[in-house]
N, C-alpha and C positions, 0 to 999 in steps of 0.2 A: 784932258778928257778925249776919249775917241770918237771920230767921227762916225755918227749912229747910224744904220744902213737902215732901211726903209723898205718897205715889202711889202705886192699887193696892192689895195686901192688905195687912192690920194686920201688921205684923212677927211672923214666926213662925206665921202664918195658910198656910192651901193659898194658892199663887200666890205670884204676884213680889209685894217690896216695892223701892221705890225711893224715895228722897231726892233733894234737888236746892238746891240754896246756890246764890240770886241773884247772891250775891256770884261773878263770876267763872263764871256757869252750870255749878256743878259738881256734878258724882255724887256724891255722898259716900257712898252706902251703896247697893247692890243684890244684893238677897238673897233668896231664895229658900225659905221656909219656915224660914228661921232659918240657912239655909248662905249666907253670904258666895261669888258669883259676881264681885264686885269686890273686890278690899283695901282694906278698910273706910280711909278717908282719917285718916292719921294721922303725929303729927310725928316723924322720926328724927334722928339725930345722923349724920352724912358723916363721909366716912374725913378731910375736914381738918378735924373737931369743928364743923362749921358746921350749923344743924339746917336740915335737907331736910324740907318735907312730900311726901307719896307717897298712891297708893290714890287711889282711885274713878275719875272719867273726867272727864276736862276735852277742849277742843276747843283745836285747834291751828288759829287763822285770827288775820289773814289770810295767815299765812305759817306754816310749822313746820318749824322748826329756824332757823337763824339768820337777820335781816333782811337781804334782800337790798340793802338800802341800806346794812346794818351799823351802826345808829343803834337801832332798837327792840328789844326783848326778845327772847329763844330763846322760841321758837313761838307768836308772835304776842303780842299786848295785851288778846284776848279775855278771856283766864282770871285778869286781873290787875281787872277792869272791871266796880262793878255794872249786871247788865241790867234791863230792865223787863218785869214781869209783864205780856204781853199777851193771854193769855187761859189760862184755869187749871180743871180739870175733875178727877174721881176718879181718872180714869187717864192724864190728860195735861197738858203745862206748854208753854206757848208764852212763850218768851223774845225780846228785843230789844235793840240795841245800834248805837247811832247819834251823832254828834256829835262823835266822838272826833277831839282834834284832831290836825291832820295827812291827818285823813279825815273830812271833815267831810260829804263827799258820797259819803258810803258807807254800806250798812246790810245788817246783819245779823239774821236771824232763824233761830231754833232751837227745834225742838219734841224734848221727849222722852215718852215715851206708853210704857207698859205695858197689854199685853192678860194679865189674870193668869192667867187658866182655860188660855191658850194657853201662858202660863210664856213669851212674848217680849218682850223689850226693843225700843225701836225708837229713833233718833235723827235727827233729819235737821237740815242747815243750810244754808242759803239765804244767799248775799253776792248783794247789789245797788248796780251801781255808777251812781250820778246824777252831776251836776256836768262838767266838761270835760276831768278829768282821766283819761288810761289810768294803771291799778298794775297792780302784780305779785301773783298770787294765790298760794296752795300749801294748800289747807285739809286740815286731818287731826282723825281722832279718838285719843286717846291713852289708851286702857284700862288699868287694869292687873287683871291676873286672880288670883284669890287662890289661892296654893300652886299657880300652872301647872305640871302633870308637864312636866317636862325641862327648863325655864326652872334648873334649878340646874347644868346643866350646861354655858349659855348663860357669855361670857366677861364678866363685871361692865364696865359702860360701853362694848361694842361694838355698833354697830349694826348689823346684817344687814339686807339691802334683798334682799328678790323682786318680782316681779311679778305683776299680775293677770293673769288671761285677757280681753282687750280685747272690750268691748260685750258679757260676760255677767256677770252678778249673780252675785256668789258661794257662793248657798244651796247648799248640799250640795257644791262642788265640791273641796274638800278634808277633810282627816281634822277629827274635831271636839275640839275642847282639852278635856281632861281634866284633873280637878281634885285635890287631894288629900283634899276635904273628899268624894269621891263626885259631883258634877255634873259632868256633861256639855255642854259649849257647842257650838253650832252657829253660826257665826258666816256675816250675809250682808251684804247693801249694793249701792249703784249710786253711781259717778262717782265711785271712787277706783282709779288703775294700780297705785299700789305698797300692798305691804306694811312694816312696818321692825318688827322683834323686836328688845327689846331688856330689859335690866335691870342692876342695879347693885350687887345684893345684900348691899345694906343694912340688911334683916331675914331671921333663919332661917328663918322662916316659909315666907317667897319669894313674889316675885309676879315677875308678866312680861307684857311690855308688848307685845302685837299690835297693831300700830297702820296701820290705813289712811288710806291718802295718795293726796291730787289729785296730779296732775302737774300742775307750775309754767307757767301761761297770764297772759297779758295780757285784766285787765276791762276793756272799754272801757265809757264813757258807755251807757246804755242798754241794756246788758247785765245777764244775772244768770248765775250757775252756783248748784247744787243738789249734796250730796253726803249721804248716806244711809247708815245699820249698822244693823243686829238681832240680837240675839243671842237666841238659843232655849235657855233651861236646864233641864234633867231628872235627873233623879237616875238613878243606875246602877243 
């Protein structure tokens, strides 16, 4: 296992803490003076006794949800892939991921940064396509929120798809997810259309999965796309 890098306040400190597993670029833990704003990443047992891991936030590139060739993993080979640390600071982590075959002239990069005083999360990830080859893109982030109100009343394994408001950033434009532990998220971003809500309800607990999504484009040679989330958490 990788050794997990840390970011932001001491756990349990005023401000955000966050965690981050090279392995796979993943969240594992963000927290907020000791309240869990993610579902802390942990293993389950599935309803056909197969154990599922769940919690924290992984990135769904360069596809999310099933390969559009029908050959590579449900939501990309990102979060299956260790990256490399390309630069790394108290409140930020610049990750990378390159080589992978199949895509060999492709490359990805991903920064995740906490500002703690401001209690924000921020994520963004950058696909750049080199070589001669056009693919098919669909990048997302895949959160899950720990104890989302109303997420138990969501149907286990359906997926609900809405939409963005086209060319504006989502800070303030909807209601903010409440939690059950007392926080308040405010959730924003640039250059994803869709939404997909979903969960499986595999712990009482309950989490629920807001999750922002590019609409599916061709990268050609010398291209790049950009897609971006924040979340702002506060207590009630």
């Amino acid at each position: 296992m990788e050794e997990l890098i840390r970011l932001g306040a001491e756990e349990g400190q005023t401000g955000l803490h966050l965690e981050v597993n090279p392995l796979g670029a993943i969240v594992t833990r963000l927290s907020l003076m000791g309240l869990d704003v993610l579902y802390p990443r942990t293993t389950l047992s599935g309803t056909d006794e197969e154990s599922k891991v769940r919690g924290g936030l992984h990135v769904c590139s360069p596809w999310f949800g099933p390969d559009p060739t029908g050959i590579g993993p449900q939501h990309g080979f990102a979060r299956d892939l260790p990256w490399d640390v390309l630069d790394l600071s108290r409140d930020h982590v610049a990750l990378g991921l390159s080589g992978v075959e199949g895509w060999r002239h492709f490359e990805q990069m991903l920064t995740y940064g906490v500002e703690p005083n401001l209690q924000v999360f921020w994520a963004s990830l950058r696909l750049m396509k080199k070589g001669e080859l056009t693919k098919e893109v669909s990048p997302g982030f895949h959160p899950y929120f720990n104890g989302l109100v109303g997420s138990e009343l969501w149907i286990p394994g359906a997926a609900e798809e809405s939409q963005e408001l086209p060319g504006v950033p989502r800070s303030g434009l909807e209601e903010p997810l409440m939690l059950r532990n007392g926080l308040r998220v405010v959730r924003g971003g640039t250059g994803t259309k869709r939404v997909i809500r979903w969960t499986d309800g595999l712990d009482d607990v309950g989490y629920g999965c807001v999750e922002p999504v590019a609409s599916t484009r061709d990268l050609r040679p010398g291209e790049s796309m950009t897609i971006s989330m924040t979340l702002q958490a506060t207590t009630i």
